[in-house]
C-alpha positions as a Markdown table, in Angstrom:
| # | Residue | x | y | z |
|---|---|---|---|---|
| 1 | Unk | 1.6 | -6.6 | 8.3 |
| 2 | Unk | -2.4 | -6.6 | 8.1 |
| 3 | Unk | -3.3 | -4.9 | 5.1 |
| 4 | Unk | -6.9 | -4.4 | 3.1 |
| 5 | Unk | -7.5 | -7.2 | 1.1 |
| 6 | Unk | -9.6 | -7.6 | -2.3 |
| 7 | Unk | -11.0 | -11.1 | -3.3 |
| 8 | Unk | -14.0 | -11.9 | -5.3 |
| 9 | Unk | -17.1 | -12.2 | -4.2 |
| 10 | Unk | -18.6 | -15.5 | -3.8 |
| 11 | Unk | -21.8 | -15.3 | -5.3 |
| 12 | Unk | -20.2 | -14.0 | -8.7 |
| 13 | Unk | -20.0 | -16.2 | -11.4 |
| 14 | Unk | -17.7 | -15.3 | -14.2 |
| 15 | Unk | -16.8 | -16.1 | -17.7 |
| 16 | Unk | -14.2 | -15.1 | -20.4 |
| 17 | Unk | -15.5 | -14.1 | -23.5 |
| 18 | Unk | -12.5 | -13.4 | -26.2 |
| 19 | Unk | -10.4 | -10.9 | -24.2 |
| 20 | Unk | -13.3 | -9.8 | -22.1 |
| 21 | Unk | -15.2 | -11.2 | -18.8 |
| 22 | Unk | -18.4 | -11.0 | -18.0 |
| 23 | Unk | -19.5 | -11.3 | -14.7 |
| 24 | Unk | -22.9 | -12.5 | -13.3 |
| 25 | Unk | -24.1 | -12.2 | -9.7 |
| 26 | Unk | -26.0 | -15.1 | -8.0 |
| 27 | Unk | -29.1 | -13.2 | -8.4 |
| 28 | Unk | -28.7 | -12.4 | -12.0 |
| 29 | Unk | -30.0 | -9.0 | -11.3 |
| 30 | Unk | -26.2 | -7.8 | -11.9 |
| 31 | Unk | -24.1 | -8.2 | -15.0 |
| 32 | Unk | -21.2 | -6.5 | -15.3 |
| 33 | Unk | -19.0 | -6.6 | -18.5 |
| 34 | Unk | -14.9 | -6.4 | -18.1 |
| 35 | Unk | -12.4 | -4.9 | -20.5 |
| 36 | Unk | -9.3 | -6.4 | -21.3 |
| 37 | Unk | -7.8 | -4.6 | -18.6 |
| 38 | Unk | -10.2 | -5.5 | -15.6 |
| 39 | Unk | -10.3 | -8.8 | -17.2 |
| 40 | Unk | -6.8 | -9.2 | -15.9 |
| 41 | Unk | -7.8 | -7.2 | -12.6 |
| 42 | Unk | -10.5 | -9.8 | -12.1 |
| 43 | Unk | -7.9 | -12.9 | -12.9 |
| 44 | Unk | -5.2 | -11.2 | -10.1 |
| 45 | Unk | -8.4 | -11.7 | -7.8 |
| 46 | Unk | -8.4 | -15.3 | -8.4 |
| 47 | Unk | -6.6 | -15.1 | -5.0 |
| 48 | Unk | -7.1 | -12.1 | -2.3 |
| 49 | Unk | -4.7 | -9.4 | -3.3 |
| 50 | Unk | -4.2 | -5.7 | -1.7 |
| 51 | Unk | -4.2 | -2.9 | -3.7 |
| 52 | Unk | -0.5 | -2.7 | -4.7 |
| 53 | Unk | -0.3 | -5.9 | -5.4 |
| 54 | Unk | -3.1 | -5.6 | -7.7 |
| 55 | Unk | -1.6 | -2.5 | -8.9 |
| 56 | Unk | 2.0 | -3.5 | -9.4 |
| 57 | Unk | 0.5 | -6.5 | -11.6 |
| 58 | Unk | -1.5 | -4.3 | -13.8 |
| 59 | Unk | 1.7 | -1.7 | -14.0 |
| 60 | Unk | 3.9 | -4.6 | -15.1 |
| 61 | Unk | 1.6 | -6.5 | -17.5 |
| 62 | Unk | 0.3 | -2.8 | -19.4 |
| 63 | Unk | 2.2 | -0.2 | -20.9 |
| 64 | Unk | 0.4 | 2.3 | -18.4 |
| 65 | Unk | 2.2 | 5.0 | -16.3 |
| 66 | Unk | 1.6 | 4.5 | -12.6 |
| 67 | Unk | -0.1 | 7.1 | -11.3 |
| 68 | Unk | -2.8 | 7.1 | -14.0 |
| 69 | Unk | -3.0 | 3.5 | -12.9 |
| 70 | Unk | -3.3 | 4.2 | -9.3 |
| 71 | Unk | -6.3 | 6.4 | -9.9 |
| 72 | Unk | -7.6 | 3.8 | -12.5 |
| 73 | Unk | -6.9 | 0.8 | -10.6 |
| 74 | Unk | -9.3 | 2.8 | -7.1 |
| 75 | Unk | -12.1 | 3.9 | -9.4 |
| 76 | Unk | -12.6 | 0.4 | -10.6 |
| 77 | Unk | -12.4 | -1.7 | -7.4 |
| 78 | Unk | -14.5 | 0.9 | -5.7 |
| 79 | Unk | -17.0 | 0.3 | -8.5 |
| 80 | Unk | -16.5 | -3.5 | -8.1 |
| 81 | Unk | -16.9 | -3.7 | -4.6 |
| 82 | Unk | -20.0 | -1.0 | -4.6 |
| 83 | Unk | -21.7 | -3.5 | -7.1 |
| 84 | Unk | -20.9 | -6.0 | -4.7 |
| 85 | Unk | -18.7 | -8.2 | -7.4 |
| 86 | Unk | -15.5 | -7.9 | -5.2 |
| 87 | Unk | -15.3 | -7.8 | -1.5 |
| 88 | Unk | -12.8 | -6.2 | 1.0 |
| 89 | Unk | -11.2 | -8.1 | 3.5 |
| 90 | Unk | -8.5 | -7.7 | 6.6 |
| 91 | Unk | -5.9 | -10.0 | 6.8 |
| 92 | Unk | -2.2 | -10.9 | 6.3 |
| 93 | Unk | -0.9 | -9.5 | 2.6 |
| 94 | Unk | 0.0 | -12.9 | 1.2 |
């Protein structure tokens, strides 16, 4: 079933601070600073990853109800991919 995929962008570098992440684009014109919670957004990214997977992983690792984290989960990879930190992609949901 194609699907919309997320994956991180390639000219991002990133790197975990404590519980946070802090990521870097090639240019350096961009830093962006993650939260414990997009910190583990970002990590599910590792590999590309459609929106419910990305938000079934956050559901299951936070005590979070699940449409707060639906509305969450949009805001912040619209935000991510706006900045041009996380891309979207079409192709098979792994």
């Amino acid at each position: 079933m194609h699907n919309t995929l997320y994956r991180r962008a390639d000219r991002v570098a990133s790197r975990v601070i404590g519980s946070d992440t802090v990521l870097v684009t090639e240019s350096g014109l961009d830093v962006k600073v993650l939260n414990e919670t997009g910190t583990y957004i970002w990590q599910t990214l590792a590999a590309p990853s459609s929106f419910e997977q990305v938000l079934s992983a956050l559901v299951g690792e936070f005590a979070t109800a699940e449409a707060q984290a639906r509305t969450d989960v949009t805001q912040f990879l619209e935000a991510l991919v706006e900045r041009g930190l996380i891309e979207r992609i079409d192709g098979e949901s792994p």
